[in-house]
C-alpha positions in Angstrom: -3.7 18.7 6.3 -3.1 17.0 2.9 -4.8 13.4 2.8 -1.4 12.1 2.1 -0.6 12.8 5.6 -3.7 12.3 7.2 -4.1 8.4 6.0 -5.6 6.6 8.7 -7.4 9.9 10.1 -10.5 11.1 9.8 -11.4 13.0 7.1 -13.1 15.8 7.4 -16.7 15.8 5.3 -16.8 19.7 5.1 -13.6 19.5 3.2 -15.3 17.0 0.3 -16.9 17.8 -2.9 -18.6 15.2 -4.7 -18.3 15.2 -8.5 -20.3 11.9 -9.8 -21.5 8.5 -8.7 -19.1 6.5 -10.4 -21.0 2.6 -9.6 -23.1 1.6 -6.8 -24.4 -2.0 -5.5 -26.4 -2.7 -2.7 -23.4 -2.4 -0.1 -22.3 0.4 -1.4 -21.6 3.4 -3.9 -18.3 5.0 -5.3 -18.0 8.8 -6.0 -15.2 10.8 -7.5 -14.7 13.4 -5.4 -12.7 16.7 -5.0 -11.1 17.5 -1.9 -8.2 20.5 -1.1 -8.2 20.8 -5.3 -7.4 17.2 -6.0 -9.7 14.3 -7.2 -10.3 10.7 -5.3 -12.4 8.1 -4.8 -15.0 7.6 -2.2 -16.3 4.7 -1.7 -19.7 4.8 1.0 -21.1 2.0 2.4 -24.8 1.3 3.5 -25.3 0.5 6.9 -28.3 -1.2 8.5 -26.7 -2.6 11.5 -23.7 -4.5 12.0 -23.8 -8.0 10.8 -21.6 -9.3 13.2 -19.4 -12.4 12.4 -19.9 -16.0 11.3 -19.5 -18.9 13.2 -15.5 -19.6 12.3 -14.9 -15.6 13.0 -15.2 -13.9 9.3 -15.9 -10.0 9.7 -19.2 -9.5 7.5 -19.0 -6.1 8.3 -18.0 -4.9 4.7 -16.6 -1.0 6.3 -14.9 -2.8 8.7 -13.4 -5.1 6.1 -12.0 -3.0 3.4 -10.4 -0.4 5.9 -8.9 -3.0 7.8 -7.8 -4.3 5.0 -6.3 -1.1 3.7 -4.8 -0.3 7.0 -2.3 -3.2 6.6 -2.3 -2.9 3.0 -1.0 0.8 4.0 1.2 -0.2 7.0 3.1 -3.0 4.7 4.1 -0.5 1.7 1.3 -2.0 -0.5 0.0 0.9 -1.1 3.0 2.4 -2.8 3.5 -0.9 -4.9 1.2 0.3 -7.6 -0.8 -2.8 -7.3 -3.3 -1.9 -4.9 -5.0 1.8 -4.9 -3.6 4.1 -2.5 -5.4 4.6 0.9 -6.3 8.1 2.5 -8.2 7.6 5.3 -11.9 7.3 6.6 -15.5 9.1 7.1 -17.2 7.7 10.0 -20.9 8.3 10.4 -21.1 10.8 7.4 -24.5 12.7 7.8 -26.1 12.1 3.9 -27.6 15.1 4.0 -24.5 17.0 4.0 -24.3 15.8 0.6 -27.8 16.3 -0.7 -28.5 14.9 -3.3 -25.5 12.7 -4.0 -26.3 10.3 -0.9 -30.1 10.5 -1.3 -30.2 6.5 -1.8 -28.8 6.5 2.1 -30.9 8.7 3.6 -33.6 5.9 4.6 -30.7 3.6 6.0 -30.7 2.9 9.8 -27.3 4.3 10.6 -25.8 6.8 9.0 -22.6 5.5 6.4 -19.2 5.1 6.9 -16.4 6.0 3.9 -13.3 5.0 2.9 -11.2 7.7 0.4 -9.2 5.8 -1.7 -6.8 6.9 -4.7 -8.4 7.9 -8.1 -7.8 5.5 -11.1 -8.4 7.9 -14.3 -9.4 5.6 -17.5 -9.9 2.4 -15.3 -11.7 -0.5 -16.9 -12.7 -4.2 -15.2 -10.0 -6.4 -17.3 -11.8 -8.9 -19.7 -10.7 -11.6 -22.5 -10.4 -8.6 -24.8 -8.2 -6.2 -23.0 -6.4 -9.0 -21.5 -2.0 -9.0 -22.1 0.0 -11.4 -21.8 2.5 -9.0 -20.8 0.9 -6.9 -18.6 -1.1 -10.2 -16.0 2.5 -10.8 -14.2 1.3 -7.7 -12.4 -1.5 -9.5 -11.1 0.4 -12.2 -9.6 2.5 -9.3 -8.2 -0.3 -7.7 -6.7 -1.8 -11.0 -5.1 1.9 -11.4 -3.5 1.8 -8.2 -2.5 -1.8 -8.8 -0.6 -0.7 -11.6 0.7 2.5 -10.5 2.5 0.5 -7.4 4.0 -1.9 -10.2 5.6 -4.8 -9.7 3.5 -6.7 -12.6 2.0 -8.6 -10.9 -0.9 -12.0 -13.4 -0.6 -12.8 -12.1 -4.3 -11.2 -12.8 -6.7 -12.7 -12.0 -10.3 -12.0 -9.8 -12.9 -14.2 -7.6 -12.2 -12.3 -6.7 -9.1 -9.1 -6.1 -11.2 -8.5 -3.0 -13.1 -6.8 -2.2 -16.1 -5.7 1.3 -15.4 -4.3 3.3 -18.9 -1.5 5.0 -18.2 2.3 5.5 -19.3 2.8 2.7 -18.2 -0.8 0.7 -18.5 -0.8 -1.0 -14.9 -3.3 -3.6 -13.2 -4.9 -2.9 -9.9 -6.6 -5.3 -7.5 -9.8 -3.4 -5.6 -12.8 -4.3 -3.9 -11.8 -5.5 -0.5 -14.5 -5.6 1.5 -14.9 -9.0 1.8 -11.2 -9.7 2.6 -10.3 -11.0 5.8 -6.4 -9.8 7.5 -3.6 -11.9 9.5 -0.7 -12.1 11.4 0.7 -15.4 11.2 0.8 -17.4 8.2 0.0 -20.9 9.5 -1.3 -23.5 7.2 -4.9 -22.6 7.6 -3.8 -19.1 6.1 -1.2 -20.7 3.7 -4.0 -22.8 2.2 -5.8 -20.0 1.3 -2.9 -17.9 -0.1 -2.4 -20.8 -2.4 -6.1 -21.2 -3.5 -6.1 -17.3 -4.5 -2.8 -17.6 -6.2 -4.6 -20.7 -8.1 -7.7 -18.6 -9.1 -5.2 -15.9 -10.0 -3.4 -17.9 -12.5 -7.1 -19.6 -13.7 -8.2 -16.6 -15.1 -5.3 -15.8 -16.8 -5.2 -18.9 -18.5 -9.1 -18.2 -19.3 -9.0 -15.0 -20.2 -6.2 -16.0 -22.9 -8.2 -19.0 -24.3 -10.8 -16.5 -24.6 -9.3 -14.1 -26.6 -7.6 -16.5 -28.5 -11.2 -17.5 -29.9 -12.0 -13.6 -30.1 -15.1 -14.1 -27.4 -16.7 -10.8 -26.3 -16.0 -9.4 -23.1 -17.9 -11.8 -20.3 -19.3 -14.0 -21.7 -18.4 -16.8 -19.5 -18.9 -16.1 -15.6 -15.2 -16.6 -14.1 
């Protein structure tokens, strides 16, 4: 079955060739991959035992996170929108040693990892004060509406999180949600926080435009 049809499913591992590590972190790495002839993203995260929740009920669980999150992203039409990438399905328990040496950097782990297989974004860069537009940032605002009326509160909101993906037409893309926490009603605990991400959203616009203005490198501020 093509993953377009299979989202939310199980992917099977037997099907997936892994091309290169793209980044990795200590949560987590992110292939490009092949599967049935097409390429995607793969993004595997460690697992050393679940972390539970905090006190007030936040997931730390950083798998369980981003597919939930993607699951309503998905259910909502998000995923379609342009703004977020588009959301295949899952691995569960992937043995690393099916993908010797690729997941190496697993292998001493105490559970084996868990993926998510997300769509590719070809000549994707982390937006900055110099490839920063004017005209293209509304699509960021767009993107955090479009988050926020799936029921996903993003919980990260940098740059670094936000692609600039060239293309005909260029387009921004929010990622990295595996911090994110989901809804169902938006009460004013959940409205509060919509607002504050919106806020954030429009804050780094406005810095990464004063930045550029004064022809700053790219980061050199933390925001």
């Amino acid at each position: 079955m093509h993953p377009r049809k299979a989202a939310l499913m199980e992917i099977d591992p037997s099907r997936i060739k892994i091309i290169k590590e793209i980044t990795r972190s200590d949560a987590s790495s992110i292939f490009e991959v092949d599967l049935d002839g097409q390429t995607y993203v793969l993004k595997v995260f460690h697992d050393n035992g679940d972390p539970g929740y905090t006190e007030k009920g936040r997931d730390l669980n950083r798998f369980r996170c981003e597919s939930n999150a993607y699951k309503k992203l998905l259910a909502s039409g998000a995923c379609e929108s342009g703004f977020i990438p588009k959301f295949y399905g899952y691995l569960d328990r992937v043995d690393p040693v099916l993908f010797h040496p690729a997941l190496q950097h697993f292998t001493h782990d105490k559970l084996q990892p868990s993926a998510i297989l997300l769509e590719y974004l070809p000549n994707a860069e982390s937006l900055n004060c110099v490839n920063y537009s004017d005209a293209l940032y509304p699509q960021a605002v767009e993107g955090m509406k479009e988050i926020r009326q799936a029921g996903v509160h993003h919980r990260d909101v940098w740059p670094r999180n936000l692609l600039l993906v060239r293309g005909n037409p260029d387009r921004l893309v929010w990622t990295d949600f595996d911090v994110s926490t989901t809804f169902t009603d938006l009460g004013s605990e959940q409205q509060a926080r919509c607002d504050h991400e919106f806020a954030l959203v429009k804050g780094i616009g406005d810095a990464l435009r004063e930045d550029q203005a004064e022809g700053l490198p790219p980061n050199t501020k933390f925001y």
